[in-house]
Backbone as a chain_set.jsonl record, in Angstrom:
{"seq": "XXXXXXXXXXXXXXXXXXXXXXXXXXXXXXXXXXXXXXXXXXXXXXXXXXXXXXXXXXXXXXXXXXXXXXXXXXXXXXXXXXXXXXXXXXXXXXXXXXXXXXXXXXXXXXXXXXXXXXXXXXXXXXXXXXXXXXXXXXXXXXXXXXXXXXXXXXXXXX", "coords": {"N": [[43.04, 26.753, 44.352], [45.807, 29.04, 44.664], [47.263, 31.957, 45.636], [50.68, 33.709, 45.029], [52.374, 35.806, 46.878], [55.06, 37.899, 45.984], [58.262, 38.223, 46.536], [61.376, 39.609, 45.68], [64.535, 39.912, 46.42], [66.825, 40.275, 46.088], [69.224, 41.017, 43.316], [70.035, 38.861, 41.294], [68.264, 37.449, 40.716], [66.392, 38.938, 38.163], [67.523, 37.989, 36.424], [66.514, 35.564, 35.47], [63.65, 34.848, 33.241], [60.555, 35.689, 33.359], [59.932, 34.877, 36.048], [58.099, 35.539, 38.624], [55.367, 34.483, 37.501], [56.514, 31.873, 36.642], [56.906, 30.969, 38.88], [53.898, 31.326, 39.951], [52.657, 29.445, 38.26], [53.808, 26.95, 39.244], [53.305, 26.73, 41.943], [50.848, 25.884, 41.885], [50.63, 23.985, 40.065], [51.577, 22.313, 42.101], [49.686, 22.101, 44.069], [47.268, 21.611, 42.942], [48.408, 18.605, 42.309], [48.411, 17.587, 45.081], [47.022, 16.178, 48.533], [45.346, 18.75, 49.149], [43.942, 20.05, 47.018], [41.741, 22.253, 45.467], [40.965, 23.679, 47.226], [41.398, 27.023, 48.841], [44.069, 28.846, 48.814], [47.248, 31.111, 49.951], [50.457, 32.075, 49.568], [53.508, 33.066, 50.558], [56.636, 34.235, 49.168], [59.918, 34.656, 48.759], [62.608, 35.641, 47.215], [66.002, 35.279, 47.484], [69.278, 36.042, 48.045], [72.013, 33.895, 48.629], [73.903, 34.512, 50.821], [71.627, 35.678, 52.529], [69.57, 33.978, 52.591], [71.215, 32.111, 54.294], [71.874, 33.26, 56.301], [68.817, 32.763, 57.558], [68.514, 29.893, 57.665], [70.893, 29.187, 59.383], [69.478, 30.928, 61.746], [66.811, 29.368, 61.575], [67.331, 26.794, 61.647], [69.601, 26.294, 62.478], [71.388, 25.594, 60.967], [74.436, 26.301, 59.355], [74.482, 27.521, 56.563], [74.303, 28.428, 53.301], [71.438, 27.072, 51.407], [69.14, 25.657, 49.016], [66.065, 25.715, 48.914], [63.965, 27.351, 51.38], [61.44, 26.265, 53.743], [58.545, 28.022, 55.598], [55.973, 26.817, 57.131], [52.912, 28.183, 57.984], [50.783, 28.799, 61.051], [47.543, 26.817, 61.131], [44.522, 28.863, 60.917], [41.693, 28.161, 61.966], [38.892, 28.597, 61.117], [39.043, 31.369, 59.958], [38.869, 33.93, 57.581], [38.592, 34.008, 54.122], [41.172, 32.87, 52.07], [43.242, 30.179, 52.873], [46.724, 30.773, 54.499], [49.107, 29.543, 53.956], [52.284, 30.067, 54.252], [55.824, 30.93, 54.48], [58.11, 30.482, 51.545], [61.695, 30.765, 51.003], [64.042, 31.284, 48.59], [67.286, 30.837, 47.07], [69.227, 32.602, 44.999], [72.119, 32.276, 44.196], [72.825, 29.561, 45.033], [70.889, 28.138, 43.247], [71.323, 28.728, 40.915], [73.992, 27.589, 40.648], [73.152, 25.058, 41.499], [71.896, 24.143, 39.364], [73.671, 24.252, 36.938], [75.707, 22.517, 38.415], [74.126, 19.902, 37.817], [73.088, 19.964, 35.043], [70.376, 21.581, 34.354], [68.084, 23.058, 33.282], [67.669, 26.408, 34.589], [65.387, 28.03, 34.763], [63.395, 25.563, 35.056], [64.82, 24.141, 37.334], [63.916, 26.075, 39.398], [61.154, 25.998, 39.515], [60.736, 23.525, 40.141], [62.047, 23.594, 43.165], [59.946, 25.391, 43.895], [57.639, 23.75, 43.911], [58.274, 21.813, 45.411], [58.849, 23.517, 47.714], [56.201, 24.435, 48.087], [54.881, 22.014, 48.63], [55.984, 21.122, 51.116], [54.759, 23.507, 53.074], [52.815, 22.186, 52.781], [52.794, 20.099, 54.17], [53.724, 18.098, 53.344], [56.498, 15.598, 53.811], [60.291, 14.461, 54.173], [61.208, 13.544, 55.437], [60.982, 10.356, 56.222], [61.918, 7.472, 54.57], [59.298, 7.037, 53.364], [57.955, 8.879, 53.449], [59.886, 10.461, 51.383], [59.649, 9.317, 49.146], [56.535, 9.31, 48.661], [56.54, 12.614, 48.529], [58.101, 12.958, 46.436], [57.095, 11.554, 44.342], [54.697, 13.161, 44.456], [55.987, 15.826, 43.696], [57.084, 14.618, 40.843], [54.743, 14.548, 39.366], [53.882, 16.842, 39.573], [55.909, 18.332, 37.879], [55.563, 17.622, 35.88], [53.069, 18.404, 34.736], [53.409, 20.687, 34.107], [55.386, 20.502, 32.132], [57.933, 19.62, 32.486], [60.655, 17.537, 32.694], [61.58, 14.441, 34.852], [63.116, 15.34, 37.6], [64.549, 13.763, 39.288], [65.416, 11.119, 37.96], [68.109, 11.352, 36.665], [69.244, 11.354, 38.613], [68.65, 8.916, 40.139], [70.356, 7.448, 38.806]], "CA": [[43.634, 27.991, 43.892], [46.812, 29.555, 45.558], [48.295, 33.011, 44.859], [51.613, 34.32, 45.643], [52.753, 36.959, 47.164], [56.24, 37.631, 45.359], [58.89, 39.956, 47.294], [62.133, 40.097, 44.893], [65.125, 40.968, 47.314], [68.053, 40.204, 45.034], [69.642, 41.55, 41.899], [70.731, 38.148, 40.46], [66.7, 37.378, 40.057], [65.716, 39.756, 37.289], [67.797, 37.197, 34.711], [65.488, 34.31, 35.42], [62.544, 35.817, 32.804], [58.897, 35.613, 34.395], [60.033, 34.164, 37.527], [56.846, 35.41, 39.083], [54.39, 33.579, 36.627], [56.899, 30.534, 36.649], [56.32, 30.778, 40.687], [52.51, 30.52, 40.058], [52.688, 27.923, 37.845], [53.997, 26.118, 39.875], [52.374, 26.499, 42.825], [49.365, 25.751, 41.024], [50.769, 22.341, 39.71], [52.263, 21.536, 43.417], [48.39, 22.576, 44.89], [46.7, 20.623, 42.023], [48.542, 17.019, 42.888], [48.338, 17.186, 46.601], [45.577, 16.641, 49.213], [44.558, 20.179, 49.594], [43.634, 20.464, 45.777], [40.471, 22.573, 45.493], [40.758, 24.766, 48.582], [41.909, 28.87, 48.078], [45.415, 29.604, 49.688], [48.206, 31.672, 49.897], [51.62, 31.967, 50.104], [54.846, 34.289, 50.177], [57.647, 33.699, 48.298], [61.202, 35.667, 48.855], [63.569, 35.257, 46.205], [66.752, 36.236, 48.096], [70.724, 36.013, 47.723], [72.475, 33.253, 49.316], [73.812, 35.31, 52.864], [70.257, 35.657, 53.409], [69.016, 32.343, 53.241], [72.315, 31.122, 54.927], [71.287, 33.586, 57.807], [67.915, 32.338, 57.574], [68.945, 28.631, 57.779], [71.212, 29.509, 60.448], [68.568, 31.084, 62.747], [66.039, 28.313, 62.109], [67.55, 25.602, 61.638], [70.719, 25.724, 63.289], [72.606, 25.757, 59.86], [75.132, 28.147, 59.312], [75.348, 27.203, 54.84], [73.315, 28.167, 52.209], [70.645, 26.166, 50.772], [67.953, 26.297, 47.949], [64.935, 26.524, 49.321], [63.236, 27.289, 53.062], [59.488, 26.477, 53.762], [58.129, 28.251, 56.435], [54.868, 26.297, 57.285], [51.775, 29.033, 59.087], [50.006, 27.74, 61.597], [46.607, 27.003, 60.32], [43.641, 29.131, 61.658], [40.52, 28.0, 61.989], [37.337, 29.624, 61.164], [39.338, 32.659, 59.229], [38.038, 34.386, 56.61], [39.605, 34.462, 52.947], [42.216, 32.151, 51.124], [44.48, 29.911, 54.478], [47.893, 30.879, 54.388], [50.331, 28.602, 54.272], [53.592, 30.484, 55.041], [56.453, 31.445, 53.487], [59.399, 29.879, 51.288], [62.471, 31.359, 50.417], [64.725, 30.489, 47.87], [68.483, 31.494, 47.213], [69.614, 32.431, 43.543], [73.106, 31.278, 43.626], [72.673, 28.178, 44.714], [69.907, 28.093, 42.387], [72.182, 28.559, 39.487], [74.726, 26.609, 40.772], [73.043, 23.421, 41.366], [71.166, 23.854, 37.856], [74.761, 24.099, 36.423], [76.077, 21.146, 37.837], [73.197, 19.164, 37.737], [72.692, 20.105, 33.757], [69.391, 21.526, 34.328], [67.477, 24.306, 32.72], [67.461, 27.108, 35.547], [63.678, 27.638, 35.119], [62.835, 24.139, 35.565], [65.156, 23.757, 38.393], [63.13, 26.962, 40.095], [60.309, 25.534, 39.503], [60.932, 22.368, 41.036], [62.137, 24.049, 44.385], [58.85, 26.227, 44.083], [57.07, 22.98, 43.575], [58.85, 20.929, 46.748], [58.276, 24.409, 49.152], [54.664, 24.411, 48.302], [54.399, 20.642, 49.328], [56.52, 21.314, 52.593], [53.889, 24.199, 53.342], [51.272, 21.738, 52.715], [52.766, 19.322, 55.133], [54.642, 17.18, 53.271], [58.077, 15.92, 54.575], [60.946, 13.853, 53.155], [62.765, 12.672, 56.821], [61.482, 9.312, 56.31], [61.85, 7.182, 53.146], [58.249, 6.257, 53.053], [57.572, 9.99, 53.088], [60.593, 11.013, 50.925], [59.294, 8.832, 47.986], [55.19, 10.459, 47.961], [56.83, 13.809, 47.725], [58.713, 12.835, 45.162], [56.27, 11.114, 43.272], [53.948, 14.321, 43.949], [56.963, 16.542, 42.65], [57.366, 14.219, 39.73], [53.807, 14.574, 38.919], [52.966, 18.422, 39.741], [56.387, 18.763, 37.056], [54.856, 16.942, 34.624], [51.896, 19.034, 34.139], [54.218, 22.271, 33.55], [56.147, 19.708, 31.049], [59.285, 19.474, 33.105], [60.894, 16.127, 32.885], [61.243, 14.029, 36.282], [64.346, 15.913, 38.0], [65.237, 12.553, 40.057], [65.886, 10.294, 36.816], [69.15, 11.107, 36.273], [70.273, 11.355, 39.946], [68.724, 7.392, 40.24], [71.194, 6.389, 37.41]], "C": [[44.663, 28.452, 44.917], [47.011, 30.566, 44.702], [49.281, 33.427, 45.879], [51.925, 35.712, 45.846], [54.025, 37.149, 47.311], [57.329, 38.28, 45.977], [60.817, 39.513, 46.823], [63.463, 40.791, 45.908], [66.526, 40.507, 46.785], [68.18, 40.773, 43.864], [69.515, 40.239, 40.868], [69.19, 37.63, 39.874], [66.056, 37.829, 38.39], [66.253, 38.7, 35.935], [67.255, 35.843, 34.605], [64.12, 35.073, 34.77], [61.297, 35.055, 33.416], [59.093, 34.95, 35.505], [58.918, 34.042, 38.284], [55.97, 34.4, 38.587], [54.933, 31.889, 36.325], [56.394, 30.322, 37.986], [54.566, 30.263, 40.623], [52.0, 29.695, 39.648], [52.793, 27.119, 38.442], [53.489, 25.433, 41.433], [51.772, 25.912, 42.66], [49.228, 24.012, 40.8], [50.937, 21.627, 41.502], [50.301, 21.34, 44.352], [47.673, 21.258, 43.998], [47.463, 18.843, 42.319], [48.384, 16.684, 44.254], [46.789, 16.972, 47.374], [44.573, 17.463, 49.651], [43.941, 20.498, 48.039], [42.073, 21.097, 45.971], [40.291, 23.832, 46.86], [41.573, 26.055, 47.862], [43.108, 28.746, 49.505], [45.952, 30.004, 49.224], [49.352, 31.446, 50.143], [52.584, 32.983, 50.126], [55.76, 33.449, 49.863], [58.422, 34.946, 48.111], [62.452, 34.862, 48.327], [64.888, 36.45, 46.817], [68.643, 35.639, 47.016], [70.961, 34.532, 48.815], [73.135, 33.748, 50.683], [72.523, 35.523, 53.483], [69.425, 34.832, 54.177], [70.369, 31.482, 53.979], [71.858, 31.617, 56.491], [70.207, 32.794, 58.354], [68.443, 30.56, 58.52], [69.899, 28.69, 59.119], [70.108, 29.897, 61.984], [67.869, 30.214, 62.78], [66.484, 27.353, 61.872], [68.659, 25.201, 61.997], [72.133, 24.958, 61.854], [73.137, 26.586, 59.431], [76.007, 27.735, 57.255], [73.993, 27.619, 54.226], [72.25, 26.965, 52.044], [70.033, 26.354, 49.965], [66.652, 26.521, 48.263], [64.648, 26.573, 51.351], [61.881, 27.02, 53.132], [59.105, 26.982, 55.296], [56.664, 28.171, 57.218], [54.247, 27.256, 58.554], [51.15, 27.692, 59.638], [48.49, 28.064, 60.97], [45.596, 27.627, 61.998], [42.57, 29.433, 61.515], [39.283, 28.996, 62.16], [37.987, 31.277, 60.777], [38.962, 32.838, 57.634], [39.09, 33.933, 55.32], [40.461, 33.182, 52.986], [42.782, 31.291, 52.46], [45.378, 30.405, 53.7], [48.573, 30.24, 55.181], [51.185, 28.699, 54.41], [54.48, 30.87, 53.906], [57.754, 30.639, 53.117], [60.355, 30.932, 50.774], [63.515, 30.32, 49.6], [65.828, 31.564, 47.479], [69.455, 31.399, 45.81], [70.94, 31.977, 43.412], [73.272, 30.001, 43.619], [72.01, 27.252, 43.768], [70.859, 27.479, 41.046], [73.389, 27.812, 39.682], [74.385, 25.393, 41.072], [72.162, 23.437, 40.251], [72.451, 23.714, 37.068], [75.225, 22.609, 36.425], [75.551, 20.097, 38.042], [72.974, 18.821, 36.191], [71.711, 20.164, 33.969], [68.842, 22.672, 34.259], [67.311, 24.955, 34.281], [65.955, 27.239, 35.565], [62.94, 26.876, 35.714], [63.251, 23.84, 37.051], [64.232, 25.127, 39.56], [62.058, 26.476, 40.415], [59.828, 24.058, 40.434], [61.578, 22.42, 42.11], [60.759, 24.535, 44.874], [57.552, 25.291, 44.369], [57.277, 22.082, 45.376], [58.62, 21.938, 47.993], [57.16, 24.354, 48.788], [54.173, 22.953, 48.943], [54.973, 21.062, 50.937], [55.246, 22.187, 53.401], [52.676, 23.353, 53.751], [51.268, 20.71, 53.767], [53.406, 18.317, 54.742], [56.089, 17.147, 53.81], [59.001, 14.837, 53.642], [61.813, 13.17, 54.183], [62.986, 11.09, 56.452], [61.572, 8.597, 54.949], [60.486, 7.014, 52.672], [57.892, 7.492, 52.281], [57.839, 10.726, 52.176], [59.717, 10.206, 49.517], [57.301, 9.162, 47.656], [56.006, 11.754, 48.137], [57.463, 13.927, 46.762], [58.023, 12.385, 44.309], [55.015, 12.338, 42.82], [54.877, 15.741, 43.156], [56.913, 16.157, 41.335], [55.998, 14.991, 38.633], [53.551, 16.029, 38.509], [54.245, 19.153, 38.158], [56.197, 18.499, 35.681], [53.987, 17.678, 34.038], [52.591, 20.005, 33.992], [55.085, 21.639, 32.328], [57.296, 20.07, 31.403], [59.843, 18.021, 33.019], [61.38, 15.945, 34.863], [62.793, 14.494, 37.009], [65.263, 14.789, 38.577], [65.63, 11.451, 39.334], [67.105, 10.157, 36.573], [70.112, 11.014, 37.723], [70.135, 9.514, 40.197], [69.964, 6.718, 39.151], [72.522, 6.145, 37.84]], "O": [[44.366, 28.241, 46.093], [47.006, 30.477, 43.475], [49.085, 33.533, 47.09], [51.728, 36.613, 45.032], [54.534, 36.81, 48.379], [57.083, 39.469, 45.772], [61.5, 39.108, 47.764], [63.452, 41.997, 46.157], [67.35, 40.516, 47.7], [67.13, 41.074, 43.297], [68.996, 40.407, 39.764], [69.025, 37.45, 38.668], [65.395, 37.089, 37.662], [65.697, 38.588, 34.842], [67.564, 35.085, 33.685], [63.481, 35.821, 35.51], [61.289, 33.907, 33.862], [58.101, 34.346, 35.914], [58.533, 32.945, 38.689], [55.818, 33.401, 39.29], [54.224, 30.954, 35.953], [55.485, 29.516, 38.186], [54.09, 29.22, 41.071], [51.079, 29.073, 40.176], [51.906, 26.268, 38.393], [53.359, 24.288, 41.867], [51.898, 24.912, 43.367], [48.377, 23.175, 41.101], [50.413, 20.583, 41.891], [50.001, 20.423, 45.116], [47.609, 20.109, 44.435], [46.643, 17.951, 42.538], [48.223, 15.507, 44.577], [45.717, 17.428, 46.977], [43.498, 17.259, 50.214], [43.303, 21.55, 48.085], [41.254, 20.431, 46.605], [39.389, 24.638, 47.093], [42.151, 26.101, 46.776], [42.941, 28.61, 50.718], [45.879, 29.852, 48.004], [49.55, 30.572, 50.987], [52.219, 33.968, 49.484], [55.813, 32.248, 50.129], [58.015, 35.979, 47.579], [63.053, 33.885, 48.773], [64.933, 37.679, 46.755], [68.916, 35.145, 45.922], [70.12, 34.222, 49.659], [72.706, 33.185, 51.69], [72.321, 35.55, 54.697], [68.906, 34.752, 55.29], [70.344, 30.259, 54.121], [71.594, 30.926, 57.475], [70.376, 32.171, 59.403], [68.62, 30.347, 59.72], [69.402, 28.036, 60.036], [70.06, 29.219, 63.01], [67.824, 29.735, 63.914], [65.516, 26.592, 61.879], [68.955, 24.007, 61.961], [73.147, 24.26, 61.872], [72.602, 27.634, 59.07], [77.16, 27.69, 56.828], [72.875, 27.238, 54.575], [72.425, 25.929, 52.687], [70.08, 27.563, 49.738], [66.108, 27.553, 47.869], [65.145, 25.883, 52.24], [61.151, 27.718, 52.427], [59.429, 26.211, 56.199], [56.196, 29.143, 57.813], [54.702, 27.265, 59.697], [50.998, 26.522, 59.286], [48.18, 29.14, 60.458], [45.656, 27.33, 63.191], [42.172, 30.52, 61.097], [38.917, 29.809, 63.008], [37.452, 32.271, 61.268], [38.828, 31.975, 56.766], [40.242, 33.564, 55.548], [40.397, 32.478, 53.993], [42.71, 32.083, 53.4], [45.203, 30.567, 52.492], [48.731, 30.201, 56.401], [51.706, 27.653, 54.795], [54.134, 31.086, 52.745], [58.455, 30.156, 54.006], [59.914, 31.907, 50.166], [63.755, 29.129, 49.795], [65.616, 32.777, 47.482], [70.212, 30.465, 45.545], [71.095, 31.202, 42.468], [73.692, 29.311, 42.69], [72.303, 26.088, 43.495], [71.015, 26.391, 40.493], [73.84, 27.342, 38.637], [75.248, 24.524, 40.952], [71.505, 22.396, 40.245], [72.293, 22.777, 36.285], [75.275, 21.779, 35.517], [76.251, 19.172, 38.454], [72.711, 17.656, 35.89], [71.23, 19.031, 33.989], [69.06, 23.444, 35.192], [66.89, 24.214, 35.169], [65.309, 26.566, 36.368], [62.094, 27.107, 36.577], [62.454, 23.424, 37.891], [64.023, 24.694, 40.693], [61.804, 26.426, 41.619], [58.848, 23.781, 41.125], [61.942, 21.29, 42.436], [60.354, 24.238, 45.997], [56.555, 25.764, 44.914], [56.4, 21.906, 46.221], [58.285, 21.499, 49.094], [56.713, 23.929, 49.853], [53.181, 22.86, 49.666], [54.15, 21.279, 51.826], [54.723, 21.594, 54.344], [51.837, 23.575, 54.623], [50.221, 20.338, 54.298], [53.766, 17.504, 55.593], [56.763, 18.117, 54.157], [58.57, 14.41, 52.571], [62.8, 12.465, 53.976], [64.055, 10.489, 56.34], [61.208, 9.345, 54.042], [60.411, 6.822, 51.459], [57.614, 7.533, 51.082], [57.029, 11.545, 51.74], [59.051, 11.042, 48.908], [56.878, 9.212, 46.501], [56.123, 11.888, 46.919], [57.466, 14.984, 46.13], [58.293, 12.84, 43.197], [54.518, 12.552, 41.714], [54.437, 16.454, 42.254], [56.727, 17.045, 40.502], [56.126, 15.664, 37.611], [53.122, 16.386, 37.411], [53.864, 20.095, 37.464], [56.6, 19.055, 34.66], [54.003, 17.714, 32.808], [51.86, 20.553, 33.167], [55.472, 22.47, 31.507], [57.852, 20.899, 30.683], [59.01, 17.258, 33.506], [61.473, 16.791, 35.752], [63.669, 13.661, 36.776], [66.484, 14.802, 38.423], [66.267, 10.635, 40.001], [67.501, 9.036, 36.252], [71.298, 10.706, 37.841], [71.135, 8.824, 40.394], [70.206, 5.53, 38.939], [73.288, 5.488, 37.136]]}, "num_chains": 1, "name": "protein.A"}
């Protein structure tokens, strides 16, 4: 089980409908294929503007551009009460809608499948090396499957 904790700090948000409830969906699917399946966590989730997450990305990571999502992996701590928390992702609505544009890809879905790839990052997955990059992708493929998303990386292999 995971629940989010949603915090809404953009305008351009409100025209993606249930965003929240797509967010826990997805979680849910990303929690359900991975190795933590069955355990109670948390997460936050800040649905911002693109200057935010560019700042963001800038301060930690020494990138000064936009991106679509951030994962901000908690450290885990042992012998605490209640749900772990696993940290926080942010994600950045124009880019959002601009790489669902020219990707051709339902904005929902493509949310979803950011929301899906920061909950693995959280969980510890990574994508540096290829070995690694291809199980998170196969657990992406999977966790989009059960929301009935088709496989987002299909048409980029072609």
């Amino acid at each position: 089980m995971i629940e989010l904790d949603i915090i809404i700090e953009a305008d351009g948000w409100s025209r993606l409908a249930d965003a929240e409830a797509l967010a826990q969906r997805a979680a849910a699917a990303a929690l359900a294929v991975s190795d933590a399946a069955g355990g109670a966590f948390e997460a936050s989730v800040m649905l911002t503007d693109d200057a935010r997450i560019r700042e963001l990305n800038r301060t930690w990571r020494g990138k000064d551009k936009p991106t679509n999502v951030l994962s901000f992996p908690a450290p885990e701590q042992p012998g605490a009460a209640g749900p772990r928390h696993l940290g926080d992702i942010a994600l950045a609505y124009e880019t959002l809608v601009r790489e669902s544009e020219e990707e051709s890809k339902e904005l929902a879905h493509h949310f979803a499948h950011l929301i899906v790839h920061g909950i693995l990052h959280l969980l510890g997955y990574d994508h540096e090396v290829e070995e690694e990059a291809e199980e998170m992708e196969g657990l992406e493929v999977k966790a989009l499957a059960a929301l009935g998303i088709a496989d987002p990386y299909r048409d980029l292999a072609a």
